[in-house]
C-alpha positions in Angstrom: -46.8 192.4 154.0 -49.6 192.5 155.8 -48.7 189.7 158.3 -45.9 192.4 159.3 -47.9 195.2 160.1 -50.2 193.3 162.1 -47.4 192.4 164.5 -44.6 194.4 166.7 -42.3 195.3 164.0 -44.8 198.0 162.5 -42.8 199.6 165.0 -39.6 199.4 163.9 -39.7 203.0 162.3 -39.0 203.9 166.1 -35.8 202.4 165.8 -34.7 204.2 162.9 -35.7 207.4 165.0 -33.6 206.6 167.8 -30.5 205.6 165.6 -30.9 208.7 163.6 -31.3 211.0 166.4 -28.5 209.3 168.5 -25.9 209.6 165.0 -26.8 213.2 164.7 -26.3 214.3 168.0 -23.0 212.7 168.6 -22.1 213.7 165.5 -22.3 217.5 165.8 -20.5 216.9 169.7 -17.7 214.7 168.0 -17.3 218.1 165.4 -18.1 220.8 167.1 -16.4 219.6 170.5 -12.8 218.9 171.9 -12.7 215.5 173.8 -13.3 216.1 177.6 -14.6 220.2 176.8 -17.7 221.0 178.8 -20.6 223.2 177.8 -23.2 224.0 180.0 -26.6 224.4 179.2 -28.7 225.0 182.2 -27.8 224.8 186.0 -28.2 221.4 186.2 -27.4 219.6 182.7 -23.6 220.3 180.4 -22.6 218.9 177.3 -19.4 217.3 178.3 -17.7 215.1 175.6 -16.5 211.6 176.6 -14.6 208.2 175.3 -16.7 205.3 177.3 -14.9 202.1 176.2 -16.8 200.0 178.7 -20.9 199.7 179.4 -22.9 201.5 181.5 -20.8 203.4 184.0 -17.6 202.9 182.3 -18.0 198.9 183.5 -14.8 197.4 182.8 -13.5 200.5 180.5 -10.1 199.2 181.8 -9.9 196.1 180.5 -7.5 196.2 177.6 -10.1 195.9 174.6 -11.7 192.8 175.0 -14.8 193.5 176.4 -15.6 195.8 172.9 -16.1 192.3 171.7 -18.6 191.4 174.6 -20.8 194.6 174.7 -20.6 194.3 170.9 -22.1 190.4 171.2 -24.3 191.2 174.2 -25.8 194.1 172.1 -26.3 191.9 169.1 -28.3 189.1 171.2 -30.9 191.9 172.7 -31.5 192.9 169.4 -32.4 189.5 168.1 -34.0 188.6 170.9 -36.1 191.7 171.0 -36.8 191.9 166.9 -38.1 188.1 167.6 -40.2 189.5 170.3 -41.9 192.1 168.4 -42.5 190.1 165.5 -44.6 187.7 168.0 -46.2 190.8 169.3 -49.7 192.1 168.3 -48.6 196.1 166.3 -51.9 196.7 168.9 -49.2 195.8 171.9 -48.2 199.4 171.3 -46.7 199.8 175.0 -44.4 196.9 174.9 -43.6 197.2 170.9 -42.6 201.2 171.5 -40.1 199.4 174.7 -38.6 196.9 172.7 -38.2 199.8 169.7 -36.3 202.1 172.3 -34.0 199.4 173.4 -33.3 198.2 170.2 -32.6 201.4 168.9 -30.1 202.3 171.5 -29.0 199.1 171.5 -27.7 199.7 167.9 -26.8 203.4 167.8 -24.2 202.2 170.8 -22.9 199.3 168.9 -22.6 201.2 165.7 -20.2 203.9 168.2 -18.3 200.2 169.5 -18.1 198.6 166.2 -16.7 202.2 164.2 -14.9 204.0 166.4 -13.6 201.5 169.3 -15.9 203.2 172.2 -19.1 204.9 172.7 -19.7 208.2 172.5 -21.4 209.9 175.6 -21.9 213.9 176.1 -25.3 214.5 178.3 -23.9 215.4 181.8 -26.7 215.6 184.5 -25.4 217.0 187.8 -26.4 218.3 191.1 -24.3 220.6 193.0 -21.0 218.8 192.9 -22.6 215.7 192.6 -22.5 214.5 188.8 -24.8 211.6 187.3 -22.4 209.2 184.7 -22.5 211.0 181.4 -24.3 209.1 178.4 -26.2 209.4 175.5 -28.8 209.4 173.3 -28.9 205.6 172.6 -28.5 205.0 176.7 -31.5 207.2 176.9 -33.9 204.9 174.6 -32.4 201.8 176.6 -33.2 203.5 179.6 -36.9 204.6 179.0 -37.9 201.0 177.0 -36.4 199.5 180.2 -38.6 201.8 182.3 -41.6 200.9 179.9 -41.2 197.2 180.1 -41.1 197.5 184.0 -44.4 199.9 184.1 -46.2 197.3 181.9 -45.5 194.8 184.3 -47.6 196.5 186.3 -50.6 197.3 184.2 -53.3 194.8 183.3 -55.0 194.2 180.6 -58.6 194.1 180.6 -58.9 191.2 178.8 -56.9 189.1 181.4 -58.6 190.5 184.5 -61.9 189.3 182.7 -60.1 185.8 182.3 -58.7 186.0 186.1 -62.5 187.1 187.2 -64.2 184.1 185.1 
């Protein structure tokens, strides 16, 4: 047990989090909500409840069903992948293991709408003016910030390789 919480996936509780959190909130939408209603919240920001049956952007929502499948598989890969990667992750890596923890549990809490229900479930409507962002989620949220996370640790160095790169 303590090979585990030496490496990345000490940091799997994140996941939970972020599944947990995601559930919840489109939960009380898909129950307290009519499909397509809009709330708004502040001048810039509505709940507005929404059927995405493709990816981000409603990519290929069209497509008669099959690509359900393809997001679902898709999905399923990162989160191998990325469960693999934390487990050959230092737990001190806390940057990258809280990334891959974000994308994995959005990863999931999308899959689990795909897999259940046939679509995901998106209600966060950002706008500006008349000009409105895609609606999404919780779950497209954690994706979005570990992907933002994995892209601003590119760009850090760690001290131990700048001594290396000096030496």
């Amino acid at each position: 047990m303590s090979k585990l919480c030496s490496t990345g996936l000490r940091w799997l509780w994140l996941v939970l989090v972020v599944i947990v959190v995601d559930f919840a909130s489109k939960q009380w939408i898909m129950n307290n909500m009519m499909l397509h209603e809009t709330q708004p919240l502040i001048p810039f920001l509505n709940l507005f409840y929404a059927h995405n049956y493709g990816a981000a952007f409603s990519f290929l929502a069209d497509k008669g069903g099959w690509q359900r499948w393809f997001f679902a598989g898709i999905a399923i890969a990162i989160v191998v992948a990325l469960v693999v990667m934390m487990y050959r992750n230092r737990a001190s890596n806390k940057l990258t293991n809280i990334a891959y923890a974000l994308i994995i549990g959005g990863a999931l809490g999308n899959l689990f709408d795909r897999a259940y229900h046939g679509f995901v479930v998106d209600f966060i409507d950002f706008y500006v003016g008349d000009w409105h962002f895609a609606t999404f989620n919780i779950a497209d949220c954690g994706i979005c910030i570990g992907a933002a996370l994995v892209v601003l640790e590119g760009f850090l160095t760690p001290k131990d390789k700048q001594v290396k790169e000096k030496g």
